[in-house]
mmCIF file of the N, C-alpha and C atoms, coordinates in Angstrom:
data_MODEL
# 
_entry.id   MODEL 
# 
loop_
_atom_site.group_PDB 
_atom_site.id 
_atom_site.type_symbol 
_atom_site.label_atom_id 
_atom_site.label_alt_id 
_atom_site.label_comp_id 
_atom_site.label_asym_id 
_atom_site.label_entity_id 
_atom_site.label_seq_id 
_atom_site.pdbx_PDB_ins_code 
_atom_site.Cartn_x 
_atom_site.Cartn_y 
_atom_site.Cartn_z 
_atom_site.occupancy 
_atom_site.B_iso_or_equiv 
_atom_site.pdbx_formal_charge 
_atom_site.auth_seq_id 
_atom_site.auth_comp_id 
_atom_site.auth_asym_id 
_atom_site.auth_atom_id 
_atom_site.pdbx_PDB_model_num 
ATOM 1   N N  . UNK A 1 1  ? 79.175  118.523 74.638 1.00 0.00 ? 1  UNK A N  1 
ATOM 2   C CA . UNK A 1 1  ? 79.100  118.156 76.039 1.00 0.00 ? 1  UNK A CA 1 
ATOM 3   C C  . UNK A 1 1  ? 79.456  119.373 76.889 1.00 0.00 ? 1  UNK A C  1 
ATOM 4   N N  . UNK A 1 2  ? 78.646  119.462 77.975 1.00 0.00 ? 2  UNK A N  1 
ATOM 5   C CA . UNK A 1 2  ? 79.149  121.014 78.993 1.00 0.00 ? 2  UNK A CA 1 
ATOM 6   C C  . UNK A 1 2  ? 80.337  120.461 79.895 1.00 0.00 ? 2  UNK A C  1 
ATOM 7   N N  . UNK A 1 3  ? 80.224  119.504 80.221 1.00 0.00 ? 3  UNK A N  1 
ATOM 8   C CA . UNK A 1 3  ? 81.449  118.979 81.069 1.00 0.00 ? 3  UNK A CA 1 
ATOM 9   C C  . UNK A 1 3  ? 82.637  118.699 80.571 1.00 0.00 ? 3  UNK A C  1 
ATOM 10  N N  . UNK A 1 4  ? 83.902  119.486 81.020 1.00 0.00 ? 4  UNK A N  1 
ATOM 11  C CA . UNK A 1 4  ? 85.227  119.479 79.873 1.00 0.00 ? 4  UNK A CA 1 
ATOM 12  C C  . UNK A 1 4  ? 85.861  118.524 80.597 1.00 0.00 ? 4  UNK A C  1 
ATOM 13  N N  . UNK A 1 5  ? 87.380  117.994 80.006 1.00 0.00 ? 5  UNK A N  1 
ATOM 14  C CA . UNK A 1 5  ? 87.771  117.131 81.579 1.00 0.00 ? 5  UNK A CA 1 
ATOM 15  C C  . UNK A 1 5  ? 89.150  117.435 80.235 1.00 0.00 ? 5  UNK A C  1 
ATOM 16  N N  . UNK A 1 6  ? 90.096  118.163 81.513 1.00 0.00 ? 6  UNK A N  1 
ATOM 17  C CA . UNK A 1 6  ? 91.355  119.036 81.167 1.00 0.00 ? 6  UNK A CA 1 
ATOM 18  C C  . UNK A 1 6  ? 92.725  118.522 81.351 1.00 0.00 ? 6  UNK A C  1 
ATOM 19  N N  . UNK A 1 7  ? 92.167  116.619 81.731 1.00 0.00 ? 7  UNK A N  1 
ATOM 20  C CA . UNK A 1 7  ? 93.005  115.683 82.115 1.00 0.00 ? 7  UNK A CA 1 
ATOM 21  C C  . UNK A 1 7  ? 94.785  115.536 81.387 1.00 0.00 ? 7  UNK A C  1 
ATOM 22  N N  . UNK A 1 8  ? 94.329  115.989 80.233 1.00 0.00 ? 8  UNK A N  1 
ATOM 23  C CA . UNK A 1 8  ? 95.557  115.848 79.383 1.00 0.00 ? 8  UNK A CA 1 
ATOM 24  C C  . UNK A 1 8  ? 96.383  117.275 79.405 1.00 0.00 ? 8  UNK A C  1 
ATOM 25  N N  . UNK A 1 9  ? 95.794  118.488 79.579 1.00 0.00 ? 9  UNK A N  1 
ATOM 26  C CA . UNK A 1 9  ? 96.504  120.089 80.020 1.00 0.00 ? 9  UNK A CA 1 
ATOM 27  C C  . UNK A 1 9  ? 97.219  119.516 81.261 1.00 0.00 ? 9  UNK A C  1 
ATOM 28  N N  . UNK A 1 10 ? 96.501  119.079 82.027 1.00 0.00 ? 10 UNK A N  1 
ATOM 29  C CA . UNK A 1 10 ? 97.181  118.847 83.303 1.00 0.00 ? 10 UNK A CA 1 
ATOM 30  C C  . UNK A 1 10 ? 98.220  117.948 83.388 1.00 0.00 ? 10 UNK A C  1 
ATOM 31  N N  . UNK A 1 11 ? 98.378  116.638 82.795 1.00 0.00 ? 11 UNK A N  1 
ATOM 32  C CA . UNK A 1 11 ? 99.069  116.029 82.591 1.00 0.00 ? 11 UNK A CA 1 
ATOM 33  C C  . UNK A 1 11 ? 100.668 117.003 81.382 1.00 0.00 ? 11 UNK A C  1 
ATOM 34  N N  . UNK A 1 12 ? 99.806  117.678 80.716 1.00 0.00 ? 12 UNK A N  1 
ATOM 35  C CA . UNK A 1 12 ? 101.305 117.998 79.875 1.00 0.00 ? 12 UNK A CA 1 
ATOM 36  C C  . UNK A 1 12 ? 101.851 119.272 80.833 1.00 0.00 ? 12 UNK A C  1 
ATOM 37  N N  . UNK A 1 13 ? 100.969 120.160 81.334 1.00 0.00 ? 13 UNK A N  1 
ATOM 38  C CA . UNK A 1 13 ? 101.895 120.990 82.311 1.00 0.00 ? 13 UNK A CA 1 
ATOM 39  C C  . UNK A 1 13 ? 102.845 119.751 83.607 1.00 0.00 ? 13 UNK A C  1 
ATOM 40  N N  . UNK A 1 14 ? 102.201 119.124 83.299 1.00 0.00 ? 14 UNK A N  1 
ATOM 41  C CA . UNK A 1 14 ? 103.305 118.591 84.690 1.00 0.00 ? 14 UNK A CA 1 
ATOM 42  C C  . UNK A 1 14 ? 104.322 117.393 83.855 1.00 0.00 ? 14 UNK A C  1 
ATOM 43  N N  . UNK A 1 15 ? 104.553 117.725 82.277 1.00 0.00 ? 15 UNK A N  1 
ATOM 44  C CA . UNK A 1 15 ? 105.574 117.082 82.030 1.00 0.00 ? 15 UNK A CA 1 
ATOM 45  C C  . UNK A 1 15 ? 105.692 115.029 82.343 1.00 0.00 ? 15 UNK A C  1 
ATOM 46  N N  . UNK A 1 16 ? 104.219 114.867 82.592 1.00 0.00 ? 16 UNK A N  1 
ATOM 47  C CA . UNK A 1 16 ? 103.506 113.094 82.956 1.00 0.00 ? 16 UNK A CA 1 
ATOM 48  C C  . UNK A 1 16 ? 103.460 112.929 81.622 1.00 0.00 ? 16 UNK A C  1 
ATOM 49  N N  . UNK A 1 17 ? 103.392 111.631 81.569 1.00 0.00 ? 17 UNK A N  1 
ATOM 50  C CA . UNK A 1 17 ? 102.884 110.824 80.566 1.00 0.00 ? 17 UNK A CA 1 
ATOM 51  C C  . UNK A 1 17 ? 101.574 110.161 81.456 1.00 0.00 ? 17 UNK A C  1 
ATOM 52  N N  . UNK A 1 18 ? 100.510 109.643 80.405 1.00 0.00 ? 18 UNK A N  1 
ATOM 53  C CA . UNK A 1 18 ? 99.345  108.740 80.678 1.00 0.00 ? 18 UNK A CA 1 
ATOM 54  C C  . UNK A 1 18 ? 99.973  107.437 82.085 1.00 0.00 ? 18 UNK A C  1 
ATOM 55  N N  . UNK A 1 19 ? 100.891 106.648 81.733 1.00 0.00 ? 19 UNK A N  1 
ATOM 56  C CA . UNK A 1 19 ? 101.518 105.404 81.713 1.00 0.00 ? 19 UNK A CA 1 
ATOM 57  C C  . UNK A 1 19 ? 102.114 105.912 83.624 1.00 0.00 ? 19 UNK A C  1 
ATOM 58  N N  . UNK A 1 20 ? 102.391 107.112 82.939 1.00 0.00 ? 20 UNK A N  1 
ATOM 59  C CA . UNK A 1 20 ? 103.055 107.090 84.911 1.00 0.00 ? 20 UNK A CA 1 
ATOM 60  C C  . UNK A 1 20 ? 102.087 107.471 85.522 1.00 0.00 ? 20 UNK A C  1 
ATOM 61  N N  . UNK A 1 21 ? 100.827 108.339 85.341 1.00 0.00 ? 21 UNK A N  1 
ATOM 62  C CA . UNK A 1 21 ? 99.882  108.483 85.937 1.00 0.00 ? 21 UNK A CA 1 
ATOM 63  C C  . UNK A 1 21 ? 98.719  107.269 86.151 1.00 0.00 ? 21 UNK A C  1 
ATOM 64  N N  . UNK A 1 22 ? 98.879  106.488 85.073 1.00 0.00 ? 22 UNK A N  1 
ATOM 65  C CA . UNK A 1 22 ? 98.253  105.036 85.235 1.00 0.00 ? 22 UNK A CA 1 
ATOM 66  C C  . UNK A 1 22 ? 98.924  104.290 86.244 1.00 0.00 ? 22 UNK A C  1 
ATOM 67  N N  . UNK A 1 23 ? 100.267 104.063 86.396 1.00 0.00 ? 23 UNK A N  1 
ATOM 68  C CA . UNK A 1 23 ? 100.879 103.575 87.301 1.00 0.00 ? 23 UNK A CA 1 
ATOM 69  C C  . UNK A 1 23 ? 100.696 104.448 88.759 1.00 0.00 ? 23 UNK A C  1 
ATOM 70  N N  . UNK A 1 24 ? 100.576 105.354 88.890 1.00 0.00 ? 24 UNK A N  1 
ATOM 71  C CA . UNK A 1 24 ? 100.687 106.408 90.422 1.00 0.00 ? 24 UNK A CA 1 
ATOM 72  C C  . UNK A 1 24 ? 99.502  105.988 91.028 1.00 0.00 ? 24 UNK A C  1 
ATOM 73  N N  . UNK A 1 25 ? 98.709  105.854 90.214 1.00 0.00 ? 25 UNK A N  1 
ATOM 74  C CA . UNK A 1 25 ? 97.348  106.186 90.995 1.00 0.00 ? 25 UNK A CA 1 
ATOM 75  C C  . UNK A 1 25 ? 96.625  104.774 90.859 1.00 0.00 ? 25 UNK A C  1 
ATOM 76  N N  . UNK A 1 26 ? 97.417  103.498 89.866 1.00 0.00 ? 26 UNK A N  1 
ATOM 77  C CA . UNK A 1 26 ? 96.705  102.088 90.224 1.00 0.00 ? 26 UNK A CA 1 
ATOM 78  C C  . UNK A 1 26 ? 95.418  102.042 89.148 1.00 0.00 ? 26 UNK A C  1 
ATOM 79  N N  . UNK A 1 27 ? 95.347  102.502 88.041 1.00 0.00 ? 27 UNK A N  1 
ATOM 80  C CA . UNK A 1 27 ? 94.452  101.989 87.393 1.00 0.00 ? 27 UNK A CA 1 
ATOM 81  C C  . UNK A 1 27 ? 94.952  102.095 86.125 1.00 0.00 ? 27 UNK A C  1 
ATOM 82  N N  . UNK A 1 28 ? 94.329  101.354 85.238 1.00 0.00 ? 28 UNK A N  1 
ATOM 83  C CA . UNK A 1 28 ? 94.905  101.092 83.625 1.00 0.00 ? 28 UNK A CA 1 
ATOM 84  C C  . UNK A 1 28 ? 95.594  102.183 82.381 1.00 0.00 ? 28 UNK A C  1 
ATOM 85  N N  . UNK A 1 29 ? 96.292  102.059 81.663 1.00 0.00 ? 29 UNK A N  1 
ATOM 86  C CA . UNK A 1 29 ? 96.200  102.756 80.741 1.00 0.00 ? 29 UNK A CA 1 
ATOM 87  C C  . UNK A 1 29 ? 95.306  103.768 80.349 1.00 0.00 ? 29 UNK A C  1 
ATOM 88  N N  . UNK A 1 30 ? 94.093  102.531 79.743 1.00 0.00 ? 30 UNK A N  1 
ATOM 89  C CA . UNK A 1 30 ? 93.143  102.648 78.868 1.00 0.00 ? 30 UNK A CA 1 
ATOM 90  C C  . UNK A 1 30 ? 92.220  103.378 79.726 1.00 0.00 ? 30 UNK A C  1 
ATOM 91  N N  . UNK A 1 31 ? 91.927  103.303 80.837 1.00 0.00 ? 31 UNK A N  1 
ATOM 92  C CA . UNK A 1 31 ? 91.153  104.010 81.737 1.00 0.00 ? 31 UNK A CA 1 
ATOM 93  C C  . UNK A 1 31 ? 91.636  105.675 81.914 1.00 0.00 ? 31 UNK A C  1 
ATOM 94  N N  . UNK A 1 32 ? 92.863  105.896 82.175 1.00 0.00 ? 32 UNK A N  1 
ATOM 95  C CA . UNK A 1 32 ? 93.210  107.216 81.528 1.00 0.00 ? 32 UNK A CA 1 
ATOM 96  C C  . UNK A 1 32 ? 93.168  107.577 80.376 1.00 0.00 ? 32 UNK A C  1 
ATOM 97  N N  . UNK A 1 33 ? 93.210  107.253 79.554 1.00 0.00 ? 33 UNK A N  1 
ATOM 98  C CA . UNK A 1 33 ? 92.692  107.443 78.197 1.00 0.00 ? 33 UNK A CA 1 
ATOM 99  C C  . UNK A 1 33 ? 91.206  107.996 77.758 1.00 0.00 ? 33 UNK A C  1 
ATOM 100 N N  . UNK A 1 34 ? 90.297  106.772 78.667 1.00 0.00 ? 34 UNK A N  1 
ATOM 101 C CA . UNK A 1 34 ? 89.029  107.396 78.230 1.00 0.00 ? 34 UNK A CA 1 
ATOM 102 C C  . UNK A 1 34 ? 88.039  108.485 79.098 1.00 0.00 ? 34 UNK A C  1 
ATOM 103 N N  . UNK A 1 35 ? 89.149  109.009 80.388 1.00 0.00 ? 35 UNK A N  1 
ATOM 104 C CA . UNK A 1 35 ? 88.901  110.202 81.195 1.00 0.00 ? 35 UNK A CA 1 
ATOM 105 C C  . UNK A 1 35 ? 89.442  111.146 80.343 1.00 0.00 ? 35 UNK A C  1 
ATOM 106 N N  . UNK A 1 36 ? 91.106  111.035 79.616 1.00 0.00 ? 36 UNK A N  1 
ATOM 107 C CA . UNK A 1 36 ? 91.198  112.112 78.721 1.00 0.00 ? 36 UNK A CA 1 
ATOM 108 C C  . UNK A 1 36 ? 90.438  112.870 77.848 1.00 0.00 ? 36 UNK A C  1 
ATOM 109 N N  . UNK A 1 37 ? 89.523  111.495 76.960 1.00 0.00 ? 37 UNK A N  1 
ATOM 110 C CA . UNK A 1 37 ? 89.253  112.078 76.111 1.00 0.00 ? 37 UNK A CA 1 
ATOM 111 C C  . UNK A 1 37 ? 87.448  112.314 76.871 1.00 0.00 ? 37 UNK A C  1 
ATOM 112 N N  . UNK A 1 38 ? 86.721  112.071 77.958 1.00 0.00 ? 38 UNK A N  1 
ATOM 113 C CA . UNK A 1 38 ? 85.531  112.117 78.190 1.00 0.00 ? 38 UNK A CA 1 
ATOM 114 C C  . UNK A 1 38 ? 84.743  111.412 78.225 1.00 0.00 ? 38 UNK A C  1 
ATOM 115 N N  . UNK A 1 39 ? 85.272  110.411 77.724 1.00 0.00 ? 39 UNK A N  1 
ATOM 116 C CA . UNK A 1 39 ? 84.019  109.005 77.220 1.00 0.00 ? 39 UNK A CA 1 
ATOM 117 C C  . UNK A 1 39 ? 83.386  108.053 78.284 1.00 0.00 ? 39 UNK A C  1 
ATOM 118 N N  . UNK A 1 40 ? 83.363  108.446 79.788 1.00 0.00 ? 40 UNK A N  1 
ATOM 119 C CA . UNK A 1 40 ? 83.430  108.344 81.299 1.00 0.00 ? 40 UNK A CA 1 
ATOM 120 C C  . UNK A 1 40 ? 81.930  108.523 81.463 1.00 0.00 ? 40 UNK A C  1 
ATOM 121 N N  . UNK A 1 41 ? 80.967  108.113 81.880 1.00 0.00 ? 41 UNK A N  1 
ATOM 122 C CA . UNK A 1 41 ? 80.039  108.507 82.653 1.00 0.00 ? 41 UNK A CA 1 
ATOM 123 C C  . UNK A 1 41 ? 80.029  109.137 84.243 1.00 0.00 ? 41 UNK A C  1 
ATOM 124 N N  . UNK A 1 42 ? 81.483  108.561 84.712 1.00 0.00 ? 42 UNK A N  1 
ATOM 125 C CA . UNK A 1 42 ? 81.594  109.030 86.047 1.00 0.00 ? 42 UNK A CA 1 
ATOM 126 C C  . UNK A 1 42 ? 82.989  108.575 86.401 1.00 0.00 ? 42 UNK A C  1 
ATOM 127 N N  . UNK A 1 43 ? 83.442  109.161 87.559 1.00 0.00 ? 43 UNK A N  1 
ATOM 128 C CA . UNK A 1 43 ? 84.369  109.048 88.333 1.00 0.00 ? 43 UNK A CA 1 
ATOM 129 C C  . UNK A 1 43 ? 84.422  108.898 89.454 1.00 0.00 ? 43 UNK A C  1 
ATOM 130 N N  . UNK A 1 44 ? 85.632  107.783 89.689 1.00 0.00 ? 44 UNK A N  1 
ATOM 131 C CA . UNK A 1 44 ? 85.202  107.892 91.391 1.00 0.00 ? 44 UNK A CA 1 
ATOM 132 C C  . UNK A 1 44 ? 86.081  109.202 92.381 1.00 0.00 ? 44 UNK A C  1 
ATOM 133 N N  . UNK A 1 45 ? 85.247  109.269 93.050 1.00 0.00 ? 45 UNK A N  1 
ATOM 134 C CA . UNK A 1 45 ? 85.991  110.587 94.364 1.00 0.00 ? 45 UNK A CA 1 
ATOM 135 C C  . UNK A 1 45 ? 87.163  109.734 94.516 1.00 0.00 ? 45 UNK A C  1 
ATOM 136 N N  . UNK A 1 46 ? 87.457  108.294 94.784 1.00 0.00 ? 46 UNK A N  1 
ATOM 137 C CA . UNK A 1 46 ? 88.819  108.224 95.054 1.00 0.00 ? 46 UNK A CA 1 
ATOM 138 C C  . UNK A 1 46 ? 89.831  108.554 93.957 1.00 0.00 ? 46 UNK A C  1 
ATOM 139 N N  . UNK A 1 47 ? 89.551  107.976 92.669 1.00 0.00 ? 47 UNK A N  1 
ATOM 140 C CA . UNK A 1 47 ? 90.345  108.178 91.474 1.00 0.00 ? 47 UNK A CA 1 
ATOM 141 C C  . UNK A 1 47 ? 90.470  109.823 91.333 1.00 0.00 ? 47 UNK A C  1 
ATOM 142 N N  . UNK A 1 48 ? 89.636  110.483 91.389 1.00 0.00 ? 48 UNK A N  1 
ATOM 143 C CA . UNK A 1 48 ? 89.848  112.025 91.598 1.00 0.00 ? 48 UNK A CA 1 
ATOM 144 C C  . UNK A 1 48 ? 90.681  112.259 92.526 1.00 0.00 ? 48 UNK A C  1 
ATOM 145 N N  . UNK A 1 49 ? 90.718  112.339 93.583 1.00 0.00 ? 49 UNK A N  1 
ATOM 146 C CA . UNK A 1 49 ? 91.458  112.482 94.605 1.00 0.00 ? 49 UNK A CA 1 
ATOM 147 C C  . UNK A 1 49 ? 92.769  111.945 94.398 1.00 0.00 ? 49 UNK A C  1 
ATOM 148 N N  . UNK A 1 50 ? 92.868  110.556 94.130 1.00 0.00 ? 50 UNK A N  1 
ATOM 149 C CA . UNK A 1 50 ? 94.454  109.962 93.096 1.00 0.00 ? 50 UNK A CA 1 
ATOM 150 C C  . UNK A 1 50 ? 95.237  110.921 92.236 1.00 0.00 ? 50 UNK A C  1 
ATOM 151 N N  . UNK A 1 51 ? 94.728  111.426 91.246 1.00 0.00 ? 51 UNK A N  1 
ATOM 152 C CA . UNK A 1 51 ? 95.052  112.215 90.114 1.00 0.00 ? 51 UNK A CA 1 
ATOM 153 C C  . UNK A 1 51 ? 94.798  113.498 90.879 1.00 0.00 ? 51 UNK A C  1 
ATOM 154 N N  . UNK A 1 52 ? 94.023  114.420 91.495 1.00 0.00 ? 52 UNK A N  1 
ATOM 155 C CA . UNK A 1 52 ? 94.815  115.420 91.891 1.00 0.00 ? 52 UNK A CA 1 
ATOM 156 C C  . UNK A 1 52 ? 96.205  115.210 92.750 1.00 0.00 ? 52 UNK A C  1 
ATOM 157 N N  . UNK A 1 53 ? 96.482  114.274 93.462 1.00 0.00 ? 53 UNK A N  1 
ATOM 158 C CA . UNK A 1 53 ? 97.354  114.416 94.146 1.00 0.00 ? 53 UNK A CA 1 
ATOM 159 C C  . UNK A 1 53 ? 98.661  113.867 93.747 1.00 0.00 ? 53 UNK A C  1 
ATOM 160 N N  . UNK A 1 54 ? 98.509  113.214 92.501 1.00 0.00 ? 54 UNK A N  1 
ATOM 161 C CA . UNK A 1 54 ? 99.532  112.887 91.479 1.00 0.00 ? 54 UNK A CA 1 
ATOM 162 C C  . UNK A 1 54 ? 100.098 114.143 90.937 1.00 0.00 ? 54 UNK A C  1 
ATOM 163 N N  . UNK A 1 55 ? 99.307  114.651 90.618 1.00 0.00 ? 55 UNK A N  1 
ATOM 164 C CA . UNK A 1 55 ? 99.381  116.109 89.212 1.00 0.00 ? 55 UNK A CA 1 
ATOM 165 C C  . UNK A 1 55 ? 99.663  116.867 90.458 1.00 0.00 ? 55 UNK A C  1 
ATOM 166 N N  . UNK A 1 56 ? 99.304  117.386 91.798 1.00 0.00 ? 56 UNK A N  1 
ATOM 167 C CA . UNK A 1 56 ? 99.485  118.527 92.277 1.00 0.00 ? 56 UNK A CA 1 
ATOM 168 C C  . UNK A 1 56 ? 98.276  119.549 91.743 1.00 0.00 ? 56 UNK A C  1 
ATOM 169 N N  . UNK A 1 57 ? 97.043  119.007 91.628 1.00 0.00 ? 57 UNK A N  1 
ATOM 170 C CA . UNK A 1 57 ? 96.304  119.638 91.414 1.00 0.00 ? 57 UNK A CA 1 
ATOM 171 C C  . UNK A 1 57 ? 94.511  120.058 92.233 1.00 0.00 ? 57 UNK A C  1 
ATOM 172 N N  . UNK A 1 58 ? 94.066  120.721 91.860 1.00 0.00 ? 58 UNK A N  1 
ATOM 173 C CA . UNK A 1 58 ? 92.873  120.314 92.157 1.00 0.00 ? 58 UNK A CA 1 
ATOM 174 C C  . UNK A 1 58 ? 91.566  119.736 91.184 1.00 0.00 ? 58 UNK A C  1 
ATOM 175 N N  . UNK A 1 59 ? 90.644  119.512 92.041 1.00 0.00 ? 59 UNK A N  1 
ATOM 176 C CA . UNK A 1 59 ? 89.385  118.930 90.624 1.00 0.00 ? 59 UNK A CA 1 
ATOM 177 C C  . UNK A 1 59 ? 89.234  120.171 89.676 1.00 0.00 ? 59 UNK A C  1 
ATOM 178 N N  . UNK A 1 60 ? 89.240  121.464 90.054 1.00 0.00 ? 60 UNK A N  1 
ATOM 179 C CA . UNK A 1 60 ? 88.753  122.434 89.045 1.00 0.00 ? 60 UNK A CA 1 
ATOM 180 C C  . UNK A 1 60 ? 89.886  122.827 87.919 1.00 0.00 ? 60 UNK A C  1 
ATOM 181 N N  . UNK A 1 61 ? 90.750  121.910 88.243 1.00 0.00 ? 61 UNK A N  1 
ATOM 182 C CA . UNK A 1 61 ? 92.084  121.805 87.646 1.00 0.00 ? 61 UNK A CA 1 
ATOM 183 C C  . UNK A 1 61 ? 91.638  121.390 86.364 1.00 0.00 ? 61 UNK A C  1 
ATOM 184 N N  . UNK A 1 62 ? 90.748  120.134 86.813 1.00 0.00 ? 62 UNK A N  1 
ATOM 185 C CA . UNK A 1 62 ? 90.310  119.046 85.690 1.00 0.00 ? 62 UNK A CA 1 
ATOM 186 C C  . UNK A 1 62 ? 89.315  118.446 84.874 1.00 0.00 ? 62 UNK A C  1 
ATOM 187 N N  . UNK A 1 63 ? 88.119  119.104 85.507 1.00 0.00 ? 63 UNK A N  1 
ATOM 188 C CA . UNK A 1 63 ? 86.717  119.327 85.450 1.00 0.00 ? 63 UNK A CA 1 
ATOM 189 C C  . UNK A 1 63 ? 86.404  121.289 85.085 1.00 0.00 ? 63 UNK A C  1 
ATOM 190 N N  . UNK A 1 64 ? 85.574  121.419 83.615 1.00 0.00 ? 64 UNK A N  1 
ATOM 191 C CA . UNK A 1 64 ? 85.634  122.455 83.670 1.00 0.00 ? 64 UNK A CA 1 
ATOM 192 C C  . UNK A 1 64 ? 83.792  122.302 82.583 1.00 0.00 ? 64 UNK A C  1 
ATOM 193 N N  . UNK A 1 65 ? 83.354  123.015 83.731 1.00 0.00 ? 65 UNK A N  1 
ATOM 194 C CA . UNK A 1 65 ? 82.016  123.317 82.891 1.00 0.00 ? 65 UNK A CA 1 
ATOM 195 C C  . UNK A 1 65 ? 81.452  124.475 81.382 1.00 0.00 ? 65 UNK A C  1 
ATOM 196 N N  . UNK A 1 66 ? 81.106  124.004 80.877 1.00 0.00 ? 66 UNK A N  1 
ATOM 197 C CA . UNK A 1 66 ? 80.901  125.097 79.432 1.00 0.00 ? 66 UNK A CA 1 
ATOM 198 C C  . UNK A 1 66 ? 79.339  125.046 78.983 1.00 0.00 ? 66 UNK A C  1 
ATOM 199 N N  . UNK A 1 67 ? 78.939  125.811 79.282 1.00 0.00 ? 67 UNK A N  1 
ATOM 200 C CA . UNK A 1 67 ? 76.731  125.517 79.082 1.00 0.00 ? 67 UNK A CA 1 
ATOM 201 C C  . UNK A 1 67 ? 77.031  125.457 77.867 1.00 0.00 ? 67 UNK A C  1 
ATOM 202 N N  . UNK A 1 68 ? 76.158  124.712 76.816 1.00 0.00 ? 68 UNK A N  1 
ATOM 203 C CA . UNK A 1 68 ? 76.043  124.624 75.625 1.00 0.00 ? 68 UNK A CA 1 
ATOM 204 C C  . UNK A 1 68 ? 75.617  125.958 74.991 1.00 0.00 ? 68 UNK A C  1 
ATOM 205 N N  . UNK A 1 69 ? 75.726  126.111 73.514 1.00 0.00 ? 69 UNK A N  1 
ATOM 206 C CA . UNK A 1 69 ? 74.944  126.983 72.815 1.00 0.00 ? 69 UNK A CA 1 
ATOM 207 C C  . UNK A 1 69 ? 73.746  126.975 73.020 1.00 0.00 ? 69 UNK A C  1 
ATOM 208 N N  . UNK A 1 70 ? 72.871  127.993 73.093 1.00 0.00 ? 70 UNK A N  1 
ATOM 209 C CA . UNK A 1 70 ? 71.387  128.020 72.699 1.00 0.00 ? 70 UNK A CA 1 
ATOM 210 C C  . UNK A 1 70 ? 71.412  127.579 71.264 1.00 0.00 ? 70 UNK A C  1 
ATOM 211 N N  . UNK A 1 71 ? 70.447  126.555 70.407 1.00 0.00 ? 71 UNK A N  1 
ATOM 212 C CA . UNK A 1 71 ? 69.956  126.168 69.255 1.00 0.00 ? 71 UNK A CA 1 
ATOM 213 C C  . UNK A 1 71 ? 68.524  126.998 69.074 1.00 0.00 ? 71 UNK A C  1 
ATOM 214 N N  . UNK A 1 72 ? 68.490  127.526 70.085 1.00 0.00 ? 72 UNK A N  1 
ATOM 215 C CA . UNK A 1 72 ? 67.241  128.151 69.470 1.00 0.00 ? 72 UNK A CA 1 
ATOM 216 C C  . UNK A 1 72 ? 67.399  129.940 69.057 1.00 0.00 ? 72 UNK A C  1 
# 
């Protein structure tokens, strides 16, 4: 996948757990969980905006693009 999501760097530099950032920002556990690991088709601008301002961060904080290999 080219789209990285750095959710969990960010979370361990700021010394969070999942559970308080689930709680800060009003949405589930499991929903941080599956932004950690990518399994998201999308996000909302508000939930972004939540979690940067939880973490003290920005989106490029958390979103990080990588072009794939060429296979050819």
């Amino acid at each position: 996948m080219a789209i990285i999501i750095n959710l969990d760097v960010m979370l361990a530099r700021r010394k969070m757990r999942s559970r308080e950032l689930a709680e800060r920002i009003g949405i589930t556990e499991q929903n941080v969980s599956l932004l950690k690991s990518g399994k998201v088709k999308g996000v909302r601008f508000e939930t972004l905006e939540r979690i940067c301002e939880a973490l003290d961060c920005q989106p490029g904080d958390l979103i990080e693009y990588r072009p794939a290999p060429d296979d050819g």
